[in-house]
C-alpha positions in Angstrom: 127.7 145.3 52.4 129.4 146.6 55.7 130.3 149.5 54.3 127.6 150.4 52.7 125.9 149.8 56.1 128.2 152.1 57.9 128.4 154.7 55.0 124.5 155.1 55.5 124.8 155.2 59.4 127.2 158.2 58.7 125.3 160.3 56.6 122.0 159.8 59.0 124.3 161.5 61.8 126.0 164.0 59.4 123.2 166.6 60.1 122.9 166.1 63.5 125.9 167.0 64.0 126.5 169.8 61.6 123.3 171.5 63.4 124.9 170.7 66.8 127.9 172.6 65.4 126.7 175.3 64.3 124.1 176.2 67.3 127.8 175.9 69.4 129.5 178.7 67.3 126.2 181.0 66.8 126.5 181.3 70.1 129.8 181.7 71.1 130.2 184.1 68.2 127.3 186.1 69.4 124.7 185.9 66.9 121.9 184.6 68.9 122.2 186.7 71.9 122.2 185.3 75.9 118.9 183.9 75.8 119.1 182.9 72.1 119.1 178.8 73.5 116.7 179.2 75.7 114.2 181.1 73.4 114.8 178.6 70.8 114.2 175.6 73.5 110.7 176.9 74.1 109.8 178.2 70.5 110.4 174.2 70.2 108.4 173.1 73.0 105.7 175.2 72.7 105.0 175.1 69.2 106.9 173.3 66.5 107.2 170.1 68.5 103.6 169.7 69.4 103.0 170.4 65.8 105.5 167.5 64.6 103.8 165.2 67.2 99.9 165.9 66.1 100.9 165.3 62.5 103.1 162.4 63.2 100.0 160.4 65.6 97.5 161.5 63.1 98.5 160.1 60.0 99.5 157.1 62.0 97.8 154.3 62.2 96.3 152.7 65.5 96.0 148.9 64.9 98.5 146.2 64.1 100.6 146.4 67.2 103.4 144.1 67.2 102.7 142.6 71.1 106.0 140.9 71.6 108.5 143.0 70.7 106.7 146.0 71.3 107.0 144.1 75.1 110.6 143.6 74.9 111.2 147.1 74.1 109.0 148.7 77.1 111.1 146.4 79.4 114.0 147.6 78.4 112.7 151.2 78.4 111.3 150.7 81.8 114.5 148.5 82.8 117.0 152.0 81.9 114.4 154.9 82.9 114.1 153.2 86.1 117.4 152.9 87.1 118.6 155.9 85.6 115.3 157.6 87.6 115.7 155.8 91.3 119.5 154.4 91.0 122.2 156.2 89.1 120.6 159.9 90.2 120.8 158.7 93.8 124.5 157.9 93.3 125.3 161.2 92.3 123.4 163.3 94.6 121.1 164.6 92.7 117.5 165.8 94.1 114.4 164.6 93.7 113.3 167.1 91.3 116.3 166.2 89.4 115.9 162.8 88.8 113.2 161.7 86.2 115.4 164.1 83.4 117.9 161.6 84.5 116.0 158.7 84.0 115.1 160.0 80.2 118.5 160.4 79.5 119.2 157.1 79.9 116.1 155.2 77.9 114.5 157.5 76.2 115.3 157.0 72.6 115.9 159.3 69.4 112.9 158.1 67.3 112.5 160.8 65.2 115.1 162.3 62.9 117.3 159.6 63.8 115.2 156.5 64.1 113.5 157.0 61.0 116.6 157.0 58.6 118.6 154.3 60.6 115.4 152.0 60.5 114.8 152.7 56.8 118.7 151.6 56.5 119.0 149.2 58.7 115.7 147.5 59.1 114.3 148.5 55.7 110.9 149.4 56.9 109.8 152.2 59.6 106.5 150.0 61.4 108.4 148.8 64.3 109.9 152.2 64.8 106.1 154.0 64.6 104.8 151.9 67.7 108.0 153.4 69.8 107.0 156.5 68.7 103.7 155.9 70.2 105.3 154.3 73.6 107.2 157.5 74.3 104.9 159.9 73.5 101.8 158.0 74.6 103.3 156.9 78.1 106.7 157.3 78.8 106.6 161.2 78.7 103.4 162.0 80.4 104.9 160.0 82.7 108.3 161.8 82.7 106.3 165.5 82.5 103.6 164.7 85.3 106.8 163.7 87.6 108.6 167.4 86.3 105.4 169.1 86.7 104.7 167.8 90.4 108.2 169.1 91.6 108.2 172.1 89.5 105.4 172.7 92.4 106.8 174.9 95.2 105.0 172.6 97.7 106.0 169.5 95.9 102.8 168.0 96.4 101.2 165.4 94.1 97.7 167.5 93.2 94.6 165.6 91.4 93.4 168.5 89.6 97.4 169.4 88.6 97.6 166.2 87.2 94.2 166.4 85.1 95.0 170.0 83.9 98.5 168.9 82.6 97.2 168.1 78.9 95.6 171.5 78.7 99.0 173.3 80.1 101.3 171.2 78.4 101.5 171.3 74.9 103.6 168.1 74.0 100.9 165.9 75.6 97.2 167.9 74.3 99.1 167.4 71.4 99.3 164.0 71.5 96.0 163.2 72.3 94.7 165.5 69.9 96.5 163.5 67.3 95.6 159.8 68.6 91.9 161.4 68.7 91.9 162.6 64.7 93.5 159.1 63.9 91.1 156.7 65.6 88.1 158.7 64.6 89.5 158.8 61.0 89.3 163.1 60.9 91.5 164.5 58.1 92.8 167.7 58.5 92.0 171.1 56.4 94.5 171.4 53.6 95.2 175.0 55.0 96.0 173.3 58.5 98.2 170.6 57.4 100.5 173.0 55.5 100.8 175.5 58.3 101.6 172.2 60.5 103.8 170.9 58.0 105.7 174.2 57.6 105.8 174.3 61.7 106.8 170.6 62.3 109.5 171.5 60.0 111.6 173.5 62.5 111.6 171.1 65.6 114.6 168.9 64.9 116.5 171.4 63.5 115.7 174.7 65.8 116.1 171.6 68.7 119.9 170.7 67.8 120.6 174.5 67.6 119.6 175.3 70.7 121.4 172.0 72.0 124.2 173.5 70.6 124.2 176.6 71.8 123.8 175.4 75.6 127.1 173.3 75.0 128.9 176.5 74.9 127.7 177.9 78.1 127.9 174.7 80.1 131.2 174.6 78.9 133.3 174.6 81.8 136.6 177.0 81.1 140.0 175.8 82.8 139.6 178.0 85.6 136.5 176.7 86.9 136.6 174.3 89.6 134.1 174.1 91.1 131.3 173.0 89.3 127.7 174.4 89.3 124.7 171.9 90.6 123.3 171.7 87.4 126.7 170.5 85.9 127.2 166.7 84.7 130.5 164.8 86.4 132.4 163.1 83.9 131.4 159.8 86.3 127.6 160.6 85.3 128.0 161.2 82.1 129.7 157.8 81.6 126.9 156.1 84.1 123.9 157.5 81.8 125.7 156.9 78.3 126.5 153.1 79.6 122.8 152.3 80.2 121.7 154.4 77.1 123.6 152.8 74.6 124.9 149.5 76.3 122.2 148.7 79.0 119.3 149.3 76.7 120.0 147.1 73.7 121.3 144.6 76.2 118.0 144.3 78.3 116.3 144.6 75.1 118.1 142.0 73.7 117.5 139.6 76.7 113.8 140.1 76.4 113.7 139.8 73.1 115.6 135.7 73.5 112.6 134.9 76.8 110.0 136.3 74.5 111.6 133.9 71.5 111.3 136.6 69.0 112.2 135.8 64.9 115.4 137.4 64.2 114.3 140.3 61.9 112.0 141.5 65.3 114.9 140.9 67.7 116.9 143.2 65.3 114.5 146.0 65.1 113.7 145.8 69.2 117.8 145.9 69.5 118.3 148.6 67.3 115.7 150.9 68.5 116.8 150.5 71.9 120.5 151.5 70.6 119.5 154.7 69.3 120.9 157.7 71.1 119.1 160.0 73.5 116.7 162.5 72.0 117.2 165.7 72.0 113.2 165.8 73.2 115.0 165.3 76.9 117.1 168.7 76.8 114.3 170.5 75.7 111.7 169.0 78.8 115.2 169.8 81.0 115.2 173.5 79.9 111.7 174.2 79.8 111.6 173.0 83.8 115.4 174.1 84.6 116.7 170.9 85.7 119.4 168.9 84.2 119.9 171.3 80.9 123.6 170.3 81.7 123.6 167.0 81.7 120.8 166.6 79.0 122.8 168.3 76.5 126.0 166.6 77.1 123.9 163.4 77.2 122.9 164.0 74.0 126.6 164.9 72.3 127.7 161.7 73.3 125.6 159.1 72.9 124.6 160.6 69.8 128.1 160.4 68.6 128.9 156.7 70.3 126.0 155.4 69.1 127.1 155.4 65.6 129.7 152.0 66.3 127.2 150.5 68.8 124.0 150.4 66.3 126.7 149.3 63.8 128.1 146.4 65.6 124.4 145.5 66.5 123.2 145.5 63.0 126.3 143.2 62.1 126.3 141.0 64.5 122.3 140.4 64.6 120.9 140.7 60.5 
Protein backbone atom coordinates (compact mmCIF):
# COMPACT_ATOMS: atom_id res chain seq x y z
CA UNK A 1 0.00 0.00 0.00
CA UNK A 2 3.05 2.35 0.54
CA UNK A 3 4.30 1.85 -2.54
CA UNK A 4 1.58 2.12 -4.40
CA UNK A 5 1.13 5.38 -2.43
CA UNK A 6 4.49 6.66 -3.41
CA UNK A 7 4.40 5.17 -6.93
CA UNK A 8 1.34 7.59 -7.53
CA UNK A 9 3.02 10.55 -5.79
CA UNK A 10 5.81 10.03 -8.49
CA UNK A 11 4.02 9.97 -11.46
CA UNK A 12 1.86 13.25 -10.27
CA UNK A 13 5.42 15.04 -10.19
CA UNK A 14 6.79 13.24 -13.42
CA UNK A 15 5.33 16.09 -15.69
CA UNK A 16 6.19 18.76 -13.65
CA UNK A 17 9.29 18.09 -13.84
CA UNK A 18 9.77 16.96 -17.41
CA UNK A 19 8.15 20.49 -18.42
CA UNK A 20 10.54 22.18 -15.94
CA UNK A 21 13.26 20.35 -17.91
CA UNK A 22 12.66 21.01 -20.98
CA UNK A 23 11.73 24.95 -20.60
CA UNK A 24 15.64 24.83 -19.01
CA UNK A 25 17.21 23.40 -22.24
CA UNK A 26 14.85 25.39 -24.79
CA UNK A 27 16.38 28.01 -23.52
CA UNK A 28 19.86 27.45 -23.08
CA UNK A 29 19.89 25.78 -26.49
CA UNK A 30 18.34 28.82 -27.97
CA UNK A 31 15.09 27.95 -29.31
CA UNK A 32 12.96 30.43 -27.49
CA UNK A 33 14.98 33.43 -27.93
CA UNK A 34 15.97 36.12 -24.87
CA UNK A 35 12.63 37.05 -24.08
CA UNK A 36 11.13 33.65 -24.83
CA UNK A 37 10.39 33.28 -20.62
CA UNK A 38 9.21 36.31 -20.19
CA UNK A 39 6.76 36.27 -23.16
CA UNK A 40 5.56 33.00 -22.13
CA UNK A 41 5.12 34.38 -18.36
CA UNK A 42 2.64 36.97 -19.59
CA UNK A 43 0.92 34.96 -22.44
CA UNK A 44 0.16 32.92 -19.05
CA UNK A 45 -0.92 35.74 -17.02
CA UNK A 46 -2.77 37.53 -19.35
CA UNK A 47 -4.72 35.04 -20.85
CA UNK A 48 -4.57 31.23 -20.36
CA UNK A 49 -4.53 31.55 -16.64
CA UNK A 50 -7.47 33.83 -16.23
CA UNK A 51 -9.10 31.45 -18.51
CA UNK A 52 -8.27 28.22 -16.29
CA UNK A 53 -9.46 30.29 -13.21
CA UNK A 54 -13.09 31.50 -14.81
CA UNK A 55 -13.70 27.91 -15.82
CA UNK A 56 -12.46 26.40 -12.71
CA UNK A 57 -14.87 28.97 -10.17
CA UNK A 58 -17.68 28.64 -12.65
CA UNK A 59 -18.37 25.12 -12.72
CA UNK A 60 -17.66 25.12 -9.02
CA UNK A 61 -19.96 25.08 -6.63
CA UNK A 62 -20.47 27.86 -3.93
CA UNK A 63 -22.22 26.11 -0.93
CA UNK A 64 -21.09 23.30 1.36
CA UNK A 65 -18.03 24.86 2.84
CA UNK A 66 -16.27 22.73 5.25
CA UNK A 67 -15.89 25.66 8.28
CA UNK A 68 -13.39 23.93 10.38
CA UNK A 69 -10.89 22.77 8.36
CA UNK A 70 -11.31 25.23 5.86
CA UNK A 71 -10.26 27.46 9.31
CA UNK A 72 -7.31 25.46 10.04
CA UNK A 73 -6.01 25.79 6.68
CA UNK A 74 -6.33 29.77 6.37
CA UNK A 75 -4.31 29.88 9.72
CA UNK A 76 -1.77 28.13 8.49
CA UNK A 77 -1.81 30.04 5.19
CA UNK A 78 -2.01 33.25 7.05
CA UNK A 79 0.54 31.83 9.83
CA UNK A 80 3.48 31.12 6.66
CA UNK A 81 2.41 34.23 4.23
CA UNK A 82 2.85 36.33 7.22
CA UNK A 83 6.03 35.47 8.31
CA UNK A 84 7.41 34.86 5.06
CA UNK A 85 5.82 38.62 4.18
CA UNK A 86 6.96 40.73 7.49
CA UNK A 87 9.78 38.21 8.98
CA UNK A 88 11.96 36.13 6.87
CA UNK A 89 12.12 39.11 3.90
CA UNK A 90 13.22 41.49 6.66
CA UNK A 91 16.03 39.05 7.60
CA UNK A 92 17.40 39.08 4.27
CA UNK A 93 17.20 42.57 3.27
CA UNK A 94 14.85 42.61 1.05
CA UNK A 95 12.56 45.81 0.20
CA UNK A 96 9.36 46.52 0.80
CA UNK A 97 8.27 45.96 -2.68
CA UNK A 98 9.97 42.77 -2.48
CA UNK A 99 8.32 41.25 0.21
CA UNK A 100 4.72 39.96 -0.30
CA UNK A 101 6.34 37.54 -3.45
CA UNK A 102 8.17 36.36 -0.47
CA UNK A 103 5.35 35.77 1.62
CA UNK A 104 3.56 33.60 -1.43
CA UNK A 105 6.49 31.61 -1.69
CA UNK A 106 6.22 30.44 1.43
CA UNK A 107 2.24 29.56 1.86
CA UNK A 108 0.90 29.78 -1.14
CA UNK A 109 0.13 26.32 -2.26
CA UNK A 110 0.16 24.32 -5.75
CA UNK A 111 -3.60 23.55 -5.91
CA UNK A 112 -3.94 23.04 -9.31
CA UNK A 113 -2.06 20.57 -11.49
CA UNK A 114 -0.55 19.23 -8.43
CA UNK A 115 -3.31 19.35 -5.80
CA UNK A 116 -5.70 17.80 -7.88
CA UNK A 117 -3.90 14.43 -8.62
CA UNK A 118 -2.26 14.12 -5.06
CA UNK A 119 -5.82 14.70 -3.53
CA UNK A 120 -7.53 12.22 -5.91
CA UNK A 121 -4.47 9.78 -4.61
CA UNK A 122 -4.13 10.56 -1.46
CA UNK A 123 -7.40 11.76 -0.15
CA UNK A 124 -9.56 10.01 -2.75
CA UNK A 125 -11.94 12.89 -3.35
CA UNK A 126 -10.99 16.60 -4.74
CA UNK A 127 -13.90 18.82 -2.33
CA UNK A 128 -11.48 19.83 0.29
CA UNK A 129 -9.01 20.82 -2.28
CA UNK A 130 -11.83 23.05 -4.35
CA UNK A 131 -12.52 25.31 -1.24
CA UNK A 132 -8.47 26.13 -1.18
CA UNK A 133 -8.79 26.78 -4.57
CA UNK A 134 -11.27 29.36 -3.72
CA UNK A 135 -9.20 30.78 -0.56
CA UNK A 136 -6.24 31.61 -2.78
CA UNK A 137 -7.83 32.94 -5.56
CA UNK A 138 -10.74 34.61 -3.72
CA UNK A 139 -8.45 36.24 -0.94
CA UNK A 140 -5.15 35.39 -0.61
CA UNK A 141 -4.06 36.78 -4.15
CA UNK A 142 -5.97 39.97 -4.35
CA UNK A 143 -4.39 40.40 -1.41
CA UNK A 144 -0.91 39.51 -2.55
CA UNK A 145 -1.60 41.59 -6.14
CA UNK A 146 -3.14 44.78 -4.41
CA UNK A 147 0.14 44.84 -2.13
CA UNK A 148 2.41 44.27 -5.81
CA UNK A 149 0.30 46.74 -7.47
CA UNK A 150 0.61 49.50 -4.71
CA UNK A 151 4.53 49.31 -4.86
CA UNK A 152 4.67 48.81 -8.49
CA UNK A 153 3.51 52.65 -7.98
CA UNK A 154 6.36 55.00 -8.46
CA UNK A 155 5.04 57.04 -5.52
CA UNK A 156 4.35 53.99 -3.46
CA UNK A 157 1.24 55.33 -2.25
CA UNK A 158 -1.88 53.26 -1.29
CA UNK A 159 -4.60 54.94 -3.94
CA UNK A 160 -8.55 54.25 -3.38
CA UNK A 161 -9.41 54.41 -6.89
CA UNK A 162 -6.01 52.03 -7.71
CA UNK A 163 -7.30 49.66 -5.53
CA UNK A 164 -10.97 49.65 -7.11
CA UNK A 165 -9.60 49.63 -10.66
CA UNK A 166 -7.35 46.59 -9.99
CA UNK A 167 -10.07 43.88 -11.14
CA UNK A 168 -10.54 45.66 -14.42
CA UNK A 169 -6.48 45.85 -14.92
CA UNK A 170 -5.71 42.70 -13.60
CA UNK A 171 -6.86 39.81 -15.33
CA UNK A 172 -6.32 36.97 -12.68
CA UNK A 173 -8.73 38.72 -10.31
CA UNK A 174 -11.87 40.06 -13.09
CA UNK A 175 -11.44 36.67 -13.74
CA UNK A 176 -12.23 35.39 -10.70
CA UNK A 177 -15.08 37.31 -9.97
CA UNK A 178 -16.36 36.83 -13.27
CA UNK A 179 -16.35 33.13 -12.57
CA UNK A 180 -17.83 33.29 -8.76
CA UNK A 181 -20.54 35.65 -10.54
CA UNK A 182 -21.62 32.87 -13.45
CA UNK A 183 -21.61 30.18 -10.59
CA UNK A 184 -23.89 31.80 -7.93
CA UNK A 185 -26.26 33.13 -10.56
CA UNK A 186 -26.28 29.58 -12.06
CA UNK A 187 -25.22 31.16 -15.95
CA UNK A 188 -23.89 28.46 -18.28
CA UNK A 189 -21.57 29.31 -20.77
CA UNK A 190 -22.07 29.22 -24.78
CA UNK A 191 -20.74 25.96 -26.08
CA UNK A 192 -18.54 28.02 -28.51
CA UNK A 193 -17.05 29.88 -25.31
CA UNK A 194 -16.37 27.01 -23.15
CA UNK A 195 -14.34 25.32 -25.93
CA UNK A 196 -12.24 28.27 -26.80
CA UNK A 197 -11.71 28.49 -22.78
CA UNK A 198 -11.19 24.99 -22.54
CA UNK A 199 -8.59 24.97 -25.40
CA UNK A 200 -6.99 28.30 -23.60
CA UNK A 201 -6.99 26.96 -19.98
CA UNK A 202 -5.22 24.15 -21.54
CA UNK A 203 -1.85 25.95 -21.88
CA UNK A 204 -1.50 27.54 -18.31
CA UNK A 205 0.30 24.82 -16.40
CA UNK A 206 2.20 23.69 -19.03
CA UNK A 207 3.30 27.10 -20.93
CA UNK A 208 3.79 28.17 -16.79
CA UNK A 209 6.52 25.34 -16.09
CA UNK A 210 8.20 26.19 -19.37
CA UNK A 211 8.73 29.49 -18.75
CA UNK A 212 9.78 28.51 -15.06
CA UNK A 213 12.17 26.60 -16.77
CA UNK A 214 13.60 28.69 -18.93
CA UNK A 215 14.21 31.52 -16.11
CA UNK A 216 16.27 28.77 -14.17
CA UNK A 217 18.87 28.96 -16.85
CA UNK A 218 19.35 32.64 -16.70
CA UNK A 219 19.29 32.96 -12.96
CA UNK A 220 21.78 30.48 -13.04
CA UNK A 221 24.68 31.75 -11.49
CA UNK A 222 28.06 30.63 -13.52
CA UNK A 223 31.27 29.94 -11.34
CA UNK A 224 32.66 33.17 -11.94
CA UNK A 225 29.95 35.23 -10.64
CA UNK A 226 30.35 36.45 -7.19
CA UNK A 227 28.62 38.76 -6.65
CA UNK A 228 25.16 38.19 -6.81
CA UNK A 229 22.40 40.36 -8.43
CA UNK A 230 19.52 41.91 -6.01
CA UNK A 231 16.99 39.89 -7.46
CA UNK A 232 19.08 36.63 -6.69
CA UNK A 233 17.89 34.04 -3.84
CA UNK A 234 20.86 33.25 -0.98
CA UNK A 235 21.09 29.69 -0.49
CA UNK A 236 20.15 30.83 3.37
CA UNK A 237 16.63 32.13 1.84
CA UNK A 238 16.02 29.57 -0.12
CA UNK A 239 16.27 27.16 2.85
CA UNK A 240 14.20 29.82 5.18
CA UNK A 241 11.18 29.93 2.50
CA UNK A 242 11.31 25.99 1.66
CA UNK A 243 11.34 25.29 5.71
CA UNK A 244 8.02 27.27 6.20
CA UNK A 245 6.58 26.02 2.82
CA UNK A 246 6.83 22.52 3.31
CA UNK A 247 7.54 22.03 7.12
CA UNK A 248 5.92 25.17 8.78
CA UNK A 249 2.73 24.94 6.82
CA UNK A 250 1.56 21.37 7.44
CA UNK A 251 2.91 21.84 10.95
CA UNK A 252 0.65 24.98 11.86
CA UNK A 253 -1.92 23.31 9.92
CA UNK A 254 -1.63 20.40 11.74
CA UNK A 255 -1.77 22.16 15.18
CA UNK A 256 -4.98 23.90 14.14
CA UNK A 257 -6.42 21.15 12.94
CA UNK A 258 -5.83 19.09 16.88
CA UNK A 259 -7.49 22.82 18.77
CA UNK A 260 -10.22 22.72 16.20
CA UNK A 261 -10.64 18.61 17.11
CA UNK A 262 -10.98 17.83 13.53
CA UNK A 263 -11.92 13.77 12.48
CA UNK A 264 -8.88 12.31 11.04
CA UNK A 265 -9.84 12.06 7.28
CA UNK A 266 -10.18 16.26 7.59
CA UNK A 267 -6.97 16.64 9.55
CA UNK A 268 -5.38 14.62 6.63
CA UNK A 269 -6.71 16.58 3.77
CA UNK A 270 -5.95 20.18 5.77
CA UNK A 271 -2.24 18.56 6.35
CA UNK A 272 -1.84 17.54 2.95
CA UNK A 273 -2.95 20.54 1.25
CA UNK A 274 -0.80 22.66 3.31
CA UNK A 275 2.25 20.32 2.19
CA UNK A 276 1.84 20.83 -1.30
CA UNK A 277 4.67 22.79 -2.99
CA UNK A 278 4.65 26.33 -4.08
CA UNK A 279 2.79 27.20 -7.25
CA UNK A 280 4.14 28.12 -10.04
CA UNK A 281 1.13 31.02 -10.01
CA UNK A 282 3.93 32.93 -7.61
CA UNK A 283 6.80 33.19 -10.40
CA UNK A 284 4.46 34.20 -12.81
CA UNK A 285 2.86 37.41 -10.37
CA UNK A 286 7.01 37.84 -9.66
CA UNK A 287 7.74 38.23 -13.42
CA UNK A 288 4.79 40.08 -14.45
CA UNK A 289 5.82 42.91 -11.60
CA UNK A 290 9.80 42.26 -11.74
CA UNK A 291 10.36 41.25 -8.23
CA UNK A 292 11.57 38.10 -6.92
CA UNK A 293 11.55 36.12 -10.48
CA UNK A 294 14.78 34.59 -8.80
CA UNK A 295 13.77 33.44 -5.88
CA UNK A 296 10.21 32.44 -7.12
CA UNK A 297 11.59 30.14 -9.58
CA UNK A 298 14.09 28.46 -7.49
CA UNK A 299 11.31 28.33 -4.85
CA UNK A 300 9.44 26.49 -6.90
CA UNK A 301 12.25 23.69 -8.13
CA UNK A 302 12.71 22.85 -4.72
CA UNK A 303 9.87 22.53 -2.81
CA UNK A 304 8.32 21.08 -5.72
CA UNK A 305 10.89 18.41 -5.65
CA UNK A 306 11.13 17.99 -1.58
CA UNK A 307 7.69 17.92 -1.28
CA UNK A 308 7.40 14.63 -2.79
CA UNK A 309 8.91 12.75 0.77
CA UNK A 310 7.18 15.29 3.01
CA UNK A 311 3.41 14.80 1.55
CA UNK A 312 4.47 11.10 1.72
CA UNK A 313 5.52 10.87 5.19
CA UNK A 314 2.32 12.95 6.05
CA UNK A 315 -0.01 10.64 4.28
CA UNK A 316 1.66 7.74 6.17
CA UNK A 317 1.89 8.82 9.23
CA UNK A 318 -1.84 10.48 9.37
CA UNK A 319 -4.40 7.93 7.04
Amino acid sequence: MAGDLRMSLVSAFVPIWILTVVGYAACRWGLLGEAGASVLGRFVFQLAMPAALFLALSGMPLSGFAGRPLLAFAASTAAVVGFGWFGASRLFGREPGERPIWGMAAGYVNSANLGIPIATQVLGDVGFLAQVVLLQVLVVAPVILVALDRHSDPAGRIRVRRIVSLPVRNPVILASLLGVACSAAGLPLPAAADATLTLLSGAAAPAALVALGASLHHTTPSRDDRAAPAGRAAPAELAVITALKLVAQPAVAYAAGLALHLPAPQLLAVVVCAGLPTAQNTFIFGQEYGVGEAVTSHTVLLTTTLSLATLAAAAALLR
